[in-house]
C-alpha positions in Angstrom: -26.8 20.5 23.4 -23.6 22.5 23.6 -21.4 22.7 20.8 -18.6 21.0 23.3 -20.8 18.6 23.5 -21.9 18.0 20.3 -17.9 17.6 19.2 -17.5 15.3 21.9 -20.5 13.1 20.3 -18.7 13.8 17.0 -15.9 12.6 18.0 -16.9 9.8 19.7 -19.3 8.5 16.6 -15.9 9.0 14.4 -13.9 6.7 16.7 -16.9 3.9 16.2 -16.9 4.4 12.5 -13.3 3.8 12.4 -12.7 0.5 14.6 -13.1 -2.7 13.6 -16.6 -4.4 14.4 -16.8 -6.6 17.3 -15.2 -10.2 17.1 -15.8 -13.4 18.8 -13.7 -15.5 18.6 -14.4 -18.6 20.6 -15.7 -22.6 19.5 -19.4 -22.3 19.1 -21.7 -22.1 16.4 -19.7 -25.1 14.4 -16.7 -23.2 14.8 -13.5 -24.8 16.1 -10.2 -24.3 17.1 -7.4 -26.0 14.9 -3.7 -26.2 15.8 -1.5 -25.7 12.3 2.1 -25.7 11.5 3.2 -23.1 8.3 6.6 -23.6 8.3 8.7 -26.9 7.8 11.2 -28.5 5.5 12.2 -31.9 4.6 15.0 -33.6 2.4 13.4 -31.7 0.0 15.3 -28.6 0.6 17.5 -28.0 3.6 15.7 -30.3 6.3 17.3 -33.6 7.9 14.4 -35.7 7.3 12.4 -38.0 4.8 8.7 -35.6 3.9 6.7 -38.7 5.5 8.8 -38.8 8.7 8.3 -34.4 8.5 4.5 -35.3 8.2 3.9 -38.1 10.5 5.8 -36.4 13.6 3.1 -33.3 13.4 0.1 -35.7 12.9 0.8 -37.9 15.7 1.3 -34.9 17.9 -2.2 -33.9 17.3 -1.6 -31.2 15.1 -5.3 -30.4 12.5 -3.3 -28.6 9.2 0.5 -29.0 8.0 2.3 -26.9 5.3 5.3 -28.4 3.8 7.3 -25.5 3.1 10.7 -26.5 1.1 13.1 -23.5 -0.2 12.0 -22.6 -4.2 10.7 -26.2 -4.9 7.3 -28.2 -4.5 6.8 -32.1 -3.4 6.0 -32.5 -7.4 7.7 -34.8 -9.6 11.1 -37.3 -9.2 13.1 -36.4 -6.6 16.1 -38.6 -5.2 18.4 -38.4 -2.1 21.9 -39.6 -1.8 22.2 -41.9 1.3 25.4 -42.3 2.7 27.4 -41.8 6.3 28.1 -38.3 5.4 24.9 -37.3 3.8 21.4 -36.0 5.8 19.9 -39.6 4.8 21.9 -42.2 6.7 21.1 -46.2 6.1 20.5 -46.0 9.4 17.3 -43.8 8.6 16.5 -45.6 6.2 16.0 -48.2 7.7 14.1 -46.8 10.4 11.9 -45.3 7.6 11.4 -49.0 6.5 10.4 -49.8 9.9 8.1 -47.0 10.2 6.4 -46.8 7.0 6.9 -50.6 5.6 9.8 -51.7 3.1 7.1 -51.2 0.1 6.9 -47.8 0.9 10.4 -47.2 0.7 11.6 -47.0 -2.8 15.2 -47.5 -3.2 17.6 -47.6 -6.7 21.5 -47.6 -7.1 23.2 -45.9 -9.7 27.4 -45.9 -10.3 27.6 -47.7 -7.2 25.4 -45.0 -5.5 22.2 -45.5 -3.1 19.5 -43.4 -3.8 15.9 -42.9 -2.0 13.1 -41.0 -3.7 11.6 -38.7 -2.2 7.7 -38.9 -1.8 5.6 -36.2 -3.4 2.9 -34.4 -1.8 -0.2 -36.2 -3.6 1.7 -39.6 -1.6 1.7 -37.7 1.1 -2.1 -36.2 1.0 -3.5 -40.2 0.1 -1.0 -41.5 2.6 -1.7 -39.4 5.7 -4.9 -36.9 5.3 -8.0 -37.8 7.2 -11.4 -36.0 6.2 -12.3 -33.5 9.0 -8.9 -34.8 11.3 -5.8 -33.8 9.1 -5.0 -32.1 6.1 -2.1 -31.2 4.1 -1.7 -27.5 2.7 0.7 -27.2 0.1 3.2 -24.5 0.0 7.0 -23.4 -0.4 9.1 -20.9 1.4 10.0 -18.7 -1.4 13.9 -17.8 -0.8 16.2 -14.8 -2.0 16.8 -12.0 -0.4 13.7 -12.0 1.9 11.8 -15.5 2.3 8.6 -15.5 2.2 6.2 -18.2 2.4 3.2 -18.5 0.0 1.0 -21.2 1.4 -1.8 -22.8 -0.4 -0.2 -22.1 -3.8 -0.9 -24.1 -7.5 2.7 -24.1 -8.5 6.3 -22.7 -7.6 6.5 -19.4 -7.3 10.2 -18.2 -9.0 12.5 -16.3 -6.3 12.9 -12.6 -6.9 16.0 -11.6 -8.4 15.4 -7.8 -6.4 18.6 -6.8 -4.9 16.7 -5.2 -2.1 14.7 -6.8 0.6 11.9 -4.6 0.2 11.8 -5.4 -3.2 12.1 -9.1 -2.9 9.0 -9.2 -0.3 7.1 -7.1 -2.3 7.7 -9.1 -5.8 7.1 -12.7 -3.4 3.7 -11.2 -1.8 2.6 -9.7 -4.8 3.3 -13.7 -6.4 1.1 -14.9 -4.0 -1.6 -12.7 -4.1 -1.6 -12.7 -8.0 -1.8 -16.6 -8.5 -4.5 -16.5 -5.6 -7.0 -13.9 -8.1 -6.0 -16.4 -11.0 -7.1 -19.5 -9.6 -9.7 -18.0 -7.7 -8.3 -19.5 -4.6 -7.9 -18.4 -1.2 -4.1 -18.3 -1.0 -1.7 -16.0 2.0 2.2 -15.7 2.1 3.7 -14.5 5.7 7.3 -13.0 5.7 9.4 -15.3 7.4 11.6 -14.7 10.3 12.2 -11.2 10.2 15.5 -10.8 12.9 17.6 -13.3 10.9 20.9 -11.9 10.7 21.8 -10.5 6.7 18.0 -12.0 5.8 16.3 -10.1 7.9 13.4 -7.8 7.3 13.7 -4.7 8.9 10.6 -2.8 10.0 10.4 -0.2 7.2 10.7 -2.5 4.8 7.5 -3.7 6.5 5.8 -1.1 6.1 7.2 0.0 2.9 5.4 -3.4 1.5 2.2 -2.5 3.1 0.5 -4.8 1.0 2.4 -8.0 2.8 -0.8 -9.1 6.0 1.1 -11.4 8.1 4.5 -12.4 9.4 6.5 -14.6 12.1 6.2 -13.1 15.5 7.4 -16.5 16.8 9.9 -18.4 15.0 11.4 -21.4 16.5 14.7 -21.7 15.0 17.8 -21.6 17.3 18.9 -18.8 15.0 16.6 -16.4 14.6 16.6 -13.5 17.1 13.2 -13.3 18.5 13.9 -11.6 21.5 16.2 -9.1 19.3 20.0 -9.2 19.3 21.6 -5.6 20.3 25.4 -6.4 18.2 22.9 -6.9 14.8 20.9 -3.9 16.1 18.0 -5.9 15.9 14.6 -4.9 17.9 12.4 -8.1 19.5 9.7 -9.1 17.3 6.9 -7.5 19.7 8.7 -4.0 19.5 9.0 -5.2 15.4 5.2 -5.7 15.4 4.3 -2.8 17.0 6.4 -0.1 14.9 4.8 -1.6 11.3 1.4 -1.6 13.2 1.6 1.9 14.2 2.8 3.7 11.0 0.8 1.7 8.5 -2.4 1.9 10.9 -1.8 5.8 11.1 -1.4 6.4 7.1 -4.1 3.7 6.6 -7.0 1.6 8.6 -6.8 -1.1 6.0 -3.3 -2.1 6.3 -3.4 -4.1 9.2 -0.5 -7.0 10.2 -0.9 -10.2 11.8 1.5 -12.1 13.4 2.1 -16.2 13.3 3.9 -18.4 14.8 6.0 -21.2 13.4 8.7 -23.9 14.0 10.8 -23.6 10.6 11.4 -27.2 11.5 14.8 -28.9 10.1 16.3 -31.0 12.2 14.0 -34.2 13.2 16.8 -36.2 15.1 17.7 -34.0 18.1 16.1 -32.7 21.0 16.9 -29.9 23.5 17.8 -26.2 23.2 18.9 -24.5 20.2 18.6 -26.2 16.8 15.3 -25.9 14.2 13.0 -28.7 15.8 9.3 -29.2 15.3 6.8 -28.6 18.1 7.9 -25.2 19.3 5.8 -22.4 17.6 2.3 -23.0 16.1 -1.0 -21.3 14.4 -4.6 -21.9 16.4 -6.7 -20.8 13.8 -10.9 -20.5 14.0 -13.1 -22.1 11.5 -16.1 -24.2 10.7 -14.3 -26.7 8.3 -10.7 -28.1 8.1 -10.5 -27.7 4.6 -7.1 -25.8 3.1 -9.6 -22.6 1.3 -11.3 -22.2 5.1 -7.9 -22.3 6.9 -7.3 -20.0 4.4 -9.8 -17.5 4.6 -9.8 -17.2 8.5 -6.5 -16.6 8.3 -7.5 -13.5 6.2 -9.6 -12.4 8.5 -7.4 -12.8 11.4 -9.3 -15.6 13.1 -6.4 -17.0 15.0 -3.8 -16.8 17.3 0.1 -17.3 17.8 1.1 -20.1 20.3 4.5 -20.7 21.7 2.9 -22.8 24.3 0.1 -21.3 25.7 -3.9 -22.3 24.8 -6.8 -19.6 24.6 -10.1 -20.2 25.1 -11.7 -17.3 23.4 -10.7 -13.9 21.9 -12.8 -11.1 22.3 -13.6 -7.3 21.9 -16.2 -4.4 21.1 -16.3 -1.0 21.3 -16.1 -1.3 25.4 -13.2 -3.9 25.7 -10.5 -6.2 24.3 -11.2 -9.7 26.5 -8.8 -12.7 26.5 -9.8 -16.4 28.3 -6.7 -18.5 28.7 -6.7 -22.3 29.4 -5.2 -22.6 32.3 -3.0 -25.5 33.3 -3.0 -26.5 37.0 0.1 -24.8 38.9 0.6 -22.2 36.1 0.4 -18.3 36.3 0.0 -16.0 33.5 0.3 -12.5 32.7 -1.5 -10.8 30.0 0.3 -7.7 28.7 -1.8 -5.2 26.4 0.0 -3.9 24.1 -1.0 -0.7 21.8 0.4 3.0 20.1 -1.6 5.9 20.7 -3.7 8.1 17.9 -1.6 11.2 17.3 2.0 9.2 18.8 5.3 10.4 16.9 5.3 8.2 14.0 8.8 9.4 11.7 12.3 7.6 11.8 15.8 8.2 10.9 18.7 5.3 10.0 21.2 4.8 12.7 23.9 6.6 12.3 27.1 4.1 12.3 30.4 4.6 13.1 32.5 4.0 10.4 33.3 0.1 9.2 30.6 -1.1 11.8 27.4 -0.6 9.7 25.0 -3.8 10.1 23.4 -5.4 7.1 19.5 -4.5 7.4 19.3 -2.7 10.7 16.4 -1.0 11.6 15.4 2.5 11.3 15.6 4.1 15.0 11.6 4.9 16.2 9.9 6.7 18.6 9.2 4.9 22.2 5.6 6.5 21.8 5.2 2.9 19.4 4.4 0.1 21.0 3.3 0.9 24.5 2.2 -1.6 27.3 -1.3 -0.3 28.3 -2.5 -2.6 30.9 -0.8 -5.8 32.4 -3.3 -8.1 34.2 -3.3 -11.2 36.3 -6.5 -12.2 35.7 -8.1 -14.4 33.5 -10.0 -13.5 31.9 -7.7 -10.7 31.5 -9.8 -7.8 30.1 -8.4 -4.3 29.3 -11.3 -1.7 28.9 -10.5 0.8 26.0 -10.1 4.8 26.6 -10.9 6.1 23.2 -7.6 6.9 22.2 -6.0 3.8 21.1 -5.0 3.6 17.2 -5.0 -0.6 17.8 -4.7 -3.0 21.2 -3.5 -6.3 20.7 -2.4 -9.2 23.7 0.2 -11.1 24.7 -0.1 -13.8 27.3 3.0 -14.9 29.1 2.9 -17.9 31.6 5.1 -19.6 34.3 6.0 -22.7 32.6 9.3 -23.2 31.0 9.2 -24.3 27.2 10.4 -27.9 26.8 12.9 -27.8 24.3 13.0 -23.8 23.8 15.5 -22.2 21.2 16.5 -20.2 23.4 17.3 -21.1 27.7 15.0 -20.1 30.1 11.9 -19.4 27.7 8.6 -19.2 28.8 5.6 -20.6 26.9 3.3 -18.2 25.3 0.9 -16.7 23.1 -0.1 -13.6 21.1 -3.6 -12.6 20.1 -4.2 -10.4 17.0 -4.7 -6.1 17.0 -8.2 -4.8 17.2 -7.7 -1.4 14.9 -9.6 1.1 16.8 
C-alpha cells in the first residue's frame, strides 16, 4: 500500500471515529412515536385560560405528554384569580368552565365584594386528567429574566437570574436545571425559548457562548416571535440561527451538539386564526418505549425526536453511508426535503455589526460567514435520502410540504418539520 493510500485509509478511519453511531429512529421494537407540547401557560402566569381548560384542549387533540410551563411559578399551592369584565377570567368563562368540568369542580369565594376562582394545582390536574400509557403531565416552568428558559421536568421553582446579560442569564437557568437534575437523580432538560424575540432574544453567540445549553425553539408559534427572522431587528431565521451555533460549537467540540424543538408558547385559548399565541401550532414527536415523564426525558437527551410544525415522519435514519428521512404523506401533498449542513474546515470567526450611530439593536447577532449553514441536497423524494461525501462536520433535514398551516402565526405558512444533526 502507498503512503497516499494509507492517509487516505487514515483519514477515512478518523472520519468514522468521529461521527455519531448509526441511529434508527422508527416505531419498532416497543418503541413509539409520542406527540408532546413544552411550552404553554395558563392563568397562572400570562395565559387567558383556567390550567384545566390549558390541559383538556391538548388531551382531546390527541396530544401523549404536556408541560405546563407558567413564567417563575409552579401549579403548587393556593392560587386565586380575579373574575371580572375586564379581567382574563370573565363569568362568562366561568361558567363555561362549570359546564365543562362540573360546578363541584369549580371552586369559587368572594372577598370585599370581589369574585375569585382558584386556580387548580398540578397534582388536580395529574389525578384529574393523566391516563397510564395515554397521557401524562410533565411539570415545568418557563424560567423568565433576561433570557427564558424552560426547565422541564423540575422538583421545584427554579429562581430567575438576576444576570444583566443574556448569556449570563441562560447560562445561570441551564446550569439550574441541570444541577437540580444530578440532585434528585432525575432526568430533567431546559430548552432556550424563542430565540428571535425582539429585546429577549438570544443571539447566536450567546448560543454558543453557553455551550453547555442542548436544545432550543427552532419553531415557536407565537404571533410575535420572528421565526423566519425580521431584517429591522437584524435578526437571522431560526434555521440560519441553528446552523451558525451548530457549526462553531461542533468545530471547537464534537460533544456540544444542539437540538432543536418545536413549541406553541400557547396563551390565548379563545381565538382562532393568524397571529396571536394559540395551541396546536408547533409540537415535539419524541421516540420511546414508555410514556413516562424520566423516558420522555431521556430520549430527549439523546435526540430521539423531531420538530413538527405540521408535517409527520415515519422514521429517521443514518449511518456512515447516508442520512435517510420517510415522511407520512397526506393524499394531494408534496414535500421537499432540504439537507442542511457546514463543511469541516468552513470559516468559522465573526465580528459585531457595525451600527450607524443611534440605530444599534438590542441583541443583534454577530455577522457570520455564508460557508455556515449550507443546503447540500434538496430532494423530492420520499424517502428523501442524501448520501454523505466525507466532508460534512454535521447534516440535519428539514421537510417542507404544500399544505398551508391552519391557523399559522404568520400568513401563507407552510406546514413542516425538522429532524435532528447527525455530527459527522
Amino acid at each position: 500500500m502507498s503512503i497516499r493510500q494509507m492517509l487516505v485509509v487514515i483519514l477515512f478511519a478518523s472520519a468514522l471515529a468521529n461521527a455519531q453511531p448509526a441511529k434508527s429512529l422508527k416505531p419498532e421494537g416497543g418503541k413509539q412515536w409520542f406527540r408532546g407540547q413544552t411550552h404553554t401557560h395558563t392563568l397562572w402566569s400570562d395565559g387567558d385560560a383556567a390550567p384545566e381548560l390549558a390541559v383538556a384542549w391538548y388531551k382531546e387533540h390527541k396530544y401523549d405528554f404536556l408541560s405546563v410551563t407558567d413564567h417563575n411559578t409552579m401549579l403548587r399551592g393556593e392560587k386565586f384569580f380575579f373574575v371580572g369584565e375586564k379581567s382574563r377570567l370573565t363569568a362568562e368563562r366561568v361558567a363555561k368552565l362549570q359546564e365543562k368540568f362540573g360546578k363541584d369542580w369549580v371552586e369559587i369565594s368572594e372577598a370585599g365584594g370581589e369574585v375569585m376562582m382558584r386556580l387548580k394545582t398540578y397534582d388536580e390536574l395529574r389525578k384529574h386528567f393523566e391516563e397510564p400509557g395515554k397521557f401524562i403531565l410533565i411539570e415545568g416552568e418557563e424560567i423568565t429574566s433576561k433570557a427564558h428558559v424552560n426547565g422541564l421536568n423540575v422538583r421545584y421553582k427554579i429562581t430567575a437570574s438576576k444576570a444583566e446579560t443574556t448569556e449570563q442569564a441562560v447560562r445561570d437557568h441551564v446550569h439550574a436545571v441541570d444541577e437540580q437534575g444530578k440532585h434528585y437523580h432525575v432526568p430533567m432538560i431546559s430548552h432556550v425559548n424563542h430565540p428571535n424575540w425582539g429585546d429577549l432574544g438570544v443571539p447566536p453567540q450567546d448560543m454558543i457562548a453557553v455551550d453547555e445549553s442542548r436544545f432550543f425553539e427552532v419553531y415557536n408559534g407565537h404571533g410575535g416571535v420572528k421565526n423566519w427572522g425580521d431584517e429591522e431587528l437584524h435578526r437571522v431565521n431560526t434555521d440560519r440561527y441553528w446552523d451558525i451555533v451548530l457549526a462553531v460549537r461542533l468545530t471547537n467540540n464534537p460533544e456540544n451538539i444542539l437540538y432543536g424543538v418545536g413549541t406553541d408558547d400557547t396563551h390565548d385559548y379563545f381565538e382562532r386564526g393568524p397571529g396571536g399565541a394559540i395551541p396546536g401550532r408547533g409540537w415535539c414527536m419524541v421516540l420511546s418505549e414508555n410514556l413516562e415523564a424520566d423516558a420522555i426525558m431521556e430520549a430527549f437527551k439523546r435526540g430521539d425526536f423531531y420538530a413538527s410544525a405540521g408535517v409527520l415522519l415515519d422514521a429517521i435514519e443514518w449511518n456512515e453511508k447516508e442520512y435517510r428521512v420517510s415522511i407520512q404523506a397526506e393524499p394531494g401533498v408534496t414535500y421537499k426535503t432540504i439537507f442542511y449542513g457546514t463543511r469541516k474546515g468552513a470559516d468559522t470567526s465573526s465580528k459585531p455589526i457595525d451600527f450607524e450611530k443611534g440605530k444599534e439593536v438590542p441583541n443583534a447577532p454577530h455577522q457570520y460567514s455564508d460557508q455556515l449553514g449550507i443546503v447540500l441536497a434538496e430532494t423530492d423524494a420520499n424517502p428523501a435520502v442524501y448520501s454523505f461525501k466525507g466532508d460534512e462536520l454535521y447534516v440535519r433535514a428539514k421537510v417542507v410540504s404544500s399544505k398551508l398551516k391552519p391557523d399559522p402565526f404568520k400568513e401563507g405558512d407552510v406546514e413542516m418539520a425538522w429532524t435532528q444533526p447527525s455530527v459527522r
